[in-house]
C-alpha positions in Angstrom: -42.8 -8.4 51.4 -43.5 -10.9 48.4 -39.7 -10.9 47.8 -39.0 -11.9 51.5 -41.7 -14.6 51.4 -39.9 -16.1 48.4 -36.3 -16.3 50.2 -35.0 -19.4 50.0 -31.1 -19.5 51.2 -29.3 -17.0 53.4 -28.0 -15.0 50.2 -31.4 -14.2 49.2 -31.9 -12.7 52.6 -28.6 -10.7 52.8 -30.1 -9.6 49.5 -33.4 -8.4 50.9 -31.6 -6.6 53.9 -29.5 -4.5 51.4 -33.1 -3.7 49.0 -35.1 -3.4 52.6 -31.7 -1.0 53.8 -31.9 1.1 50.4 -35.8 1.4 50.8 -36.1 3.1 53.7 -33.4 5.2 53.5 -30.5 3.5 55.2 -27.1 2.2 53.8 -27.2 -1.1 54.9 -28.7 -3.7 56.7 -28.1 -6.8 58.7 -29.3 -9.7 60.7 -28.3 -11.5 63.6 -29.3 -14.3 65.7 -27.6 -14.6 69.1 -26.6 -18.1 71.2 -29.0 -17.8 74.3 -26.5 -15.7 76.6 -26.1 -13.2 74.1 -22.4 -13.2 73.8 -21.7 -15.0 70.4 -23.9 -15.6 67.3 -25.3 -18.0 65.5 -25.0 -16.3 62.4 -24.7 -13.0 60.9 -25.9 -11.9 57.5 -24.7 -8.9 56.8 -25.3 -6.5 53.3 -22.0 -4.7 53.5 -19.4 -7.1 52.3 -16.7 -5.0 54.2 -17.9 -6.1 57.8 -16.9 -9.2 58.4 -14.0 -8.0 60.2 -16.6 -5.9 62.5 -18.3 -9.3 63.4 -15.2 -10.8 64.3 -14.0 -8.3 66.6 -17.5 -7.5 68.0 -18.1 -10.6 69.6 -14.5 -11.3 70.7 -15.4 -8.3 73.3 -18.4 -10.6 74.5 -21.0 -9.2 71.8 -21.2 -5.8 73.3 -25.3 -7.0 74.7 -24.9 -4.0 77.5 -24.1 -1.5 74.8 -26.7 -2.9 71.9 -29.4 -3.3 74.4 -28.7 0.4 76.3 -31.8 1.9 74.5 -34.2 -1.1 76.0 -34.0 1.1 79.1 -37.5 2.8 77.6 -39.3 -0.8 77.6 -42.1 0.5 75.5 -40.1 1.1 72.2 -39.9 -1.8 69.9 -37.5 -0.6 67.6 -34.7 1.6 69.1 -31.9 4.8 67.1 -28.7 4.4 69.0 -25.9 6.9 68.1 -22.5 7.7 69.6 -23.7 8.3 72.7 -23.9 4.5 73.7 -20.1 4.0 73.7 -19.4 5.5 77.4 -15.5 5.5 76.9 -13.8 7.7 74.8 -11.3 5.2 74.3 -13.5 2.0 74.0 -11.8 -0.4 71.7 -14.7 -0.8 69.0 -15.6 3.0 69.3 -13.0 3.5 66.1 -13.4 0.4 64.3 -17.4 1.4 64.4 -16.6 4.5 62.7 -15.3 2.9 60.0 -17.7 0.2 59.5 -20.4 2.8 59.6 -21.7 0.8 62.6 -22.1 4.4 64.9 -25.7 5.4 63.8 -27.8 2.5 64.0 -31.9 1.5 63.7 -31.9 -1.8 65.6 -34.9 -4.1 65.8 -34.8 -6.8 68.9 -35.8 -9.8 68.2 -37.7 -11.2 71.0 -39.8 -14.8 71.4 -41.2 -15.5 75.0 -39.6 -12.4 76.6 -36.4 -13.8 75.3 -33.7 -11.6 72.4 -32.4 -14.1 70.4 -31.1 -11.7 67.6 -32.0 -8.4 65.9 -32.4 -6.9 62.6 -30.2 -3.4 62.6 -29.9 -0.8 59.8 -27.1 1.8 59.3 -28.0 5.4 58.8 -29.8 8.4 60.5 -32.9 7.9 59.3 -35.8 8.1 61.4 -39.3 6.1 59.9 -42.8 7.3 60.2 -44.6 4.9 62.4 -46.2 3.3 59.7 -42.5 2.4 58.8 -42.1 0.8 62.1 -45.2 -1.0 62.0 -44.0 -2.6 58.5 -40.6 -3.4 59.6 -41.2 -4.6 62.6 -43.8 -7.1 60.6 -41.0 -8.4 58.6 -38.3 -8.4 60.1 -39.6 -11.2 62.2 -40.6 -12.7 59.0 -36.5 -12.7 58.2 -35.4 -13.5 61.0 -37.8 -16.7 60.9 -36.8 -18.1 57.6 -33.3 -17.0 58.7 -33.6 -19.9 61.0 -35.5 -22.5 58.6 -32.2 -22.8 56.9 -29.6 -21.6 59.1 -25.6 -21.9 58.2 -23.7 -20.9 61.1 -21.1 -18.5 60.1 -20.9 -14.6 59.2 -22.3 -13.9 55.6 -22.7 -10.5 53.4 -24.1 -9.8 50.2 -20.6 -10.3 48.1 -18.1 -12.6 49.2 -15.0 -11.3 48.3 -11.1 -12.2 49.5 -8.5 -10.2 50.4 -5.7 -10.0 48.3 -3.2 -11.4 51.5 -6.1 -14.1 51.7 -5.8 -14.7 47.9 -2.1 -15.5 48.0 -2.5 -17.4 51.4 -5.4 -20.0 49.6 -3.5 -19.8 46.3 -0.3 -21.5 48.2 -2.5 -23.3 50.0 -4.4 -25.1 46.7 -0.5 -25.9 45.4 -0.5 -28.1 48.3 1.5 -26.1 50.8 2.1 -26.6 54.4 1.5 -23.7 56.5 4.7 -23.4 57.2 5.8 -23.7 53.9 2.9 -20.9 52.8 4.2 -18.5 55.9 8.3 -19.1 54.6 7.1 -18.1 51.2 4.8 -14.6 52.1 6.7 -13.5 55.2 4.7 -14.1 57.8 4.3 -16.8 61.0 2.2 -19.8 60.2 0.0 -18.8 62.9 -1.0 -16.3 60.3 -1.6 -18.7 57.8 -3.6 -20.4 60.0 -5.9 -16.9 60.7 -5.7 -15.7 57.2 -7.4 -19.8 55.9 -9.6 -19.6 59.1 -10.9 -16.2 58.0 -11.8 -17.7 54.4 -13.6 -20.4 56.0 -15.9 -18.0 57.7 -16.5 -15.8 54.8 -17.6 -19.5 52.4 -18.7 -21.6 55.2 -16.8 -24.1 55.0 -15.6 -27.0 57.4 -11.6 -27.7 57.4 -8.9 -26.4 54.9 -9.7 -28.6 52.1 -13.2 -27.8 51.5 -12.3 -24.2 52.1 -9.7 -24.4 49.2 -12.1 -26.3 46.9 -15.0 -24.0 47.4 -13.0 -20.9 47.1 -12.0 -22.3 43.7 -15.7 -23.2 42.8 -16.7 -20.0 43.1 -13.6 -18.7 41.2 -12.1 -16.2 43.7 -8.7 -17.3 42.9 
């Protein structure tokens, strides 16, 4: 708890999920904070670096709330184990992609102010908690998810930002000073592409426009 009290940046949180995850048993954990219909976020911070593909294609299928929230049909349980079982269609497009993002057994934490969810704190694994557990994580994970907001960076962060290689070579172009076009001639691709491939980099760092993606990815030397 004294290490969550002393967060001061989203990294340090994304850090504390992944201790908090490891803890009590879980592989990972993460943190989201919802716009007030429930079909986008905010902001996600996220201890597996290898999601932030999930989060993308999550909430382009409009944030999946009726699936997350299928366990809030027992209202008395503040903390809720989903499983398979919550993905109705054998076919449903983020069934698979779950699988591999280790996204299909899940502890999930709703976090609710004035009978309103405005995110939740979720852990991966099949671990089940004593009820002292609950009690505890219940305690502070609305102790996250407040300072979460106290310095809030829209954008989807995890504990290691890391590029792709395709990304590398699409920002390395792009820091030459190449057009899009010029980048998507040179790697094989459309510049429509290009465009995804920079747009995807921005996410991951935060950043506002091309330029201060290029310049930030070199600052933190991931080129």
């Amino acid at each position: 708890m004294a290490r969550t009290l002393a967060a001061k940046g989203d990294e340090d949180i994304v850090l504390v999920l992944g201790q908090l995850a490891s803890k009590l048993g879980f592989r990972s954990g993460y943190l989201v904070e919802y716009t007030s219909t429930l079909r986008a976020a905010l902001q996600v911070l996220d201890s597996d670096p290898g999601r932030t593909e999930w989060w993308d294609r999550f909430f382009a299928y409009g944030a999946r709330s009726n699936a997350l929230f299928d366990a809030r049909r027992n209202p008395d349980a503040l903390l809720h184990y989903l499983d398979a079982s919550r993905f109705h269609q054998p076919n449903d497009p983020v069934l698979t992609l779950a699988r591999q993002m280790d996204m299909i057994n899940t502890l999930l934490l709703p976090i609710d102010f004035d009978g309103e969810v405005v995110g939740l704190l979720g852990f991966c694994g099949e671990k089940r908690l004593t009820p002292d557990q609950e009690i505890a994580l219940q305690l502070i994970g609305y102790n996250l998810f407040s300072q979460t907001r106290s310095f809030r960076v829209p954008g989807i962060k995890t504990s290691a930002t890391s590029l792709t290689p395709r990304e590398r070579e699409v920002l390395g172009l792009s820091a030459k000073g190449l057009t899009s076009q010029e980048v998507a001639e040179r790697l094989g691709m459309s510049p429509r592409t290009v465009n995804h491939h920079v747009d995807n980099v921005a996410i991951k760092l935060g950043t506002r426009n091309r330029v201060h993606t290029v310049a930030e990815a070199i600052r933190r030397d991931l080129l």
